[in-house]
Backbone bond lengths (Angstrom), bond angles and torsions (degrees), N, CA, C in turn:
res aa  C-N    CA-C-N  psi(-1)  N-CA   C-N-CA  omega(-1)  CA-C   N-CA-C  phi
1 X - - - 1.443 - - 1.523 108.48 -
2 X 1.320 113.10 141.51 1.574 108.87 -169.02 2.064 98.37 -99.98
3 X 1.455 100.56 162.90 1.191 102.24 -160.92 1.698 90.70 -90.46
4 X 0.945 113.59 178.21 1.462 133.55 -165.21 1.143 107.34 -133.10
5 X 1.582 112.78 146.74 1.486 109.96 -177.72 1.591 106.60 -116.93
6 X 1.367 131.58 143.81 0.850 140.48 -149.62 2.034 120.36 -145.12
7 X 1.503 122.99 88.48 1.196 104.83 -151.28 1.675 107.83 -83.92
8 X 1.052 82.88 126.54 1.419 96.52 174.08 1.723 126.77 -116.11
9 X 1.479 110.29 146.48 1.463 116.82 -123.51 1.515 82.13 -132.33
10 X 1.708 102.39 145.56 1.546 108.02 168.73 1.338 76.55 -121.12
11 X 1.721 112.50 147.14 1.894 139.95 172.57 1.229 79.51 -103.19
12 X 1.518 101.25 139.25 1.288 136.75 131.80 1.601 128.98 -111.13
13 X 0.729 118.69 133.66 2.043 124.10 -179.55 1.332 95.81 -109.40
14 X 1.733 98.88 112.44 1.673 123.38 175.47 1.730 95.68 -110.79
15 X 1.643 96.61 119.88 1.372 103.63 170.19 1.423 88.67 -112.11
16 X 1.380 96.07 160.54 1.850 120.84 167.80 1.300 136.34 -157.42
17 X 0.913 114.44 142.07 1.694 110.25 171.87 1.211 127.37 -141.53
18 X 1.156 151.08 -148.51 1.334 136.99 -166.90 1.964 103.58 -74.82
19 X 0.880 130.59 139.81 1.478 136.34 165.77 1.576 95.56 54.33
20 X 1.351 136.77 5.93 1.496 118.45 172.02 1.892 121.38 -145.80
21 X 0.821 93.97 122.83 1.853 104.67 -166.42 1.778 94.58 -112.66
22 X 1.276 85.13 161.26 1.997 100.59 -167.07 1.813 108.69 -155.34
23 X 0.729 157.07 90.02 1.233 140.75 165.73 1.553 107.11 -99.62
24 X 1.767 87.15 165.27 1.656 122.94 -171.15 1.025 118.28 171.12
25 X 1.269 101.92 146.31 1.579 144.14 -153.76 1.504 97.07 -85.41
26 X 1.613 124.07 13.47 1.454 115.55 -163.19 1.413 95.57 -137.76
27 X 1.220 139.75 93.13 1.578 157.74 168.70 1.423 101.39 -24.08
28 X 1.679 115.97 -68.44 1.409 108.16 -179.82 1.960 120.30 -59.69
29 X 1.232 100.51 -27.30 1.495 105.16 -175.56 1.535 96.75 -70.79
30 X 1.206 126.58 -51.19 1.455 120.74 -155.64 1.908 94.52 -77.80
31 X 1.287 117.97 -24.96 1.736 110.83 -178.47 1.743 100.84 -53.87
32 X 1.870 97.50 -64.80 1.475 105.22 172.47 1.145 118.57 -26.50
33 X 1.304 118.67 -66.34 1.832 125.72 175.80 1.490 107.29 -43.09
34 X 1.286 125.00 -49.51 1.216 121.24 -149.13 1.882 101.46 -78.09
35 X 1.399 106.80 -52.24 1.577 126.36 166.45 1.823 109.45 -44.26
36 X 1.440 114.97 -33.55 1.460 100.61 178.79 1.494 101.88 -85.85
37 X 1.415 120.00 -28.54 1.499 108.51 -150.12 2.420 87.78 -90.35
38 X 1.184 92.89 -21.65 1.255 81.83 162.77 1.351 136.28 -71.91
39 X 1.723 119.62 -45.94 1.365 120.77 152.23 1.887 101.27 -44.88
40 X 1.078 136.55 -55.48 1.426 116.03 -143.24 1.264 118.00 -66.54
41 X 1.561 96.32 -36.97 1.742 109.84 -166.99 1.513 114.75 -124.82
42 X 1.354 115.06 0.89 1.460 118.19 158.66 1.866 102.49 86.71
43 X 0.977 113.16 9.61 1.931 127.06 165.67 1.628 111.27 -157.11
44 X 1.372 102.20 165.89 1.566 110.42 -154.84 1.278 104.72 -160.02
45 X 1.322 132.49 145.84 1.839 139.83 155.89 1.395 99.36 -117.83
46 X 1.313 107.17 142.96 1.182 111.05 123.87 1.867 128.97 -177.31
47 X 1.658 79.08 147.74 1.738 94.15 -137.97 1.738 93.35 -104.11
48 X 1.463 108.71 150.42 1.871 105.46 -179.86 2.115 79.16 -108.06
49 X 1.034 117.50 147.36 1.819 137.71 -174.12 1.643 74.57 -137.66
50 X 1.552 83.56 116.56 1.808 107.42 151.33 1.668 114.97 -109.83
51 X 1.471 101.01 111.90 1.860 85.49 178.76 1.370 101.26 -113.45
52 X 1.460 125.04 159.33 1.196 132.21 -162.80 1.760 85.67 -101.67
53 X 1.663 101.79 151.89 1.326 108.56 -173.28 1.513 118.46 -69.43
54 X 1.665 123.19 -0.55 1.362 100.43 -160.93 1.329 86.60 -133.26
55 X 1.154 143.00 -8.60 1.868 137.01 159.99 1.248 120.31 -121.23
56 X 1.323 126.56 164.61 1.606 124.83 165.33 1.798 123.71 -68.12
57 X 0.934 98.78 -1.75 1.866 104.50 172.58 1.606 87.95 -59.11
58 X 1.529 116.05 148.31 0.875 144.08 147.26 1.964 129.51 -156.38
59 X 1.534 89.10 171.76 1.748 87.10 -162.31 1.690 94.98 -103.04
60 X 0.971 126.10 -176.99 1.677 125.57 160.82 1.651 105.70 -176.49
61 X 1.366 103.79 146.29 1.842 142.36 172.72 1.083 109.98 -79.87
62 X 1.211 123.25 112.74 1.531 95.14 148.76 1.641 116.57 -96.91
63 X 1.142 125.94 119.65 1.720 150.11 -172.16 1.344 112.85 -73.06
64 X 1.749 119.38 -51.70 1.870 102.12 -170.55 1.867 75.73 -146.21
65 X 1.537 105.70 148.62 1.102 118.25 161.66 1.339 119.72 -161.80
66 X 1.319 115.45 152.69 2.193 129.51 -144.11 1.205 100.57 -139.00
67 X 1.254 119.50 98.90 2.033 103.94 158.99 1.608 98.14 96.57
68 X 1.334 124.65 179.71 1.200 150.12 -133.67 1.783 84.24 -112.35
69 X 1.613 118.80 143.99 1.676 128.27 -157.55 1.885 85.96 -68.54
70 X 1.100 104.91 133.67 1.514 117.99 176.55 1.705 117.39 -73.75
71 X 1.516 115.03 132.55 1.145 110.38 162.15 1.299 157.58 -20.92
């Protein structure tokens, strides 16, 4: 039987907002992030980045977003 290839993906959660970006590997941490930097500065990202383990191609979501695309 021949083996199969199968892409498999490390998530990252890129939050952002004007002049400040943060990522993590932790869904609830990056919501938190995203909910303060939205109260703080009145806009918000936040994006899940799937990269496949063996090149820099990757895909990305954007999940929750606040206010006008940040700086």
């Amino acid at each position: 039987m021949a083996a199969i290839k199968f892409p498999y993906f490390k998530v990252v959660y890129h939050v952002f907002t004007d002049h400040c970006d943060e990522w993590t590997a932790d869904y609830n941490e990056a919501e938190r992030l995203f909910h303060q930097f939205a109260a703080d500065k009145g806009c918000a990202r936040l994006y899940e980045e799937r990269y496949p383990t063996r090149n820099n191609q990757y895909d990305e979501d954007c999940l929750l977003a606040v206010g006008d695309y940040p700086a």
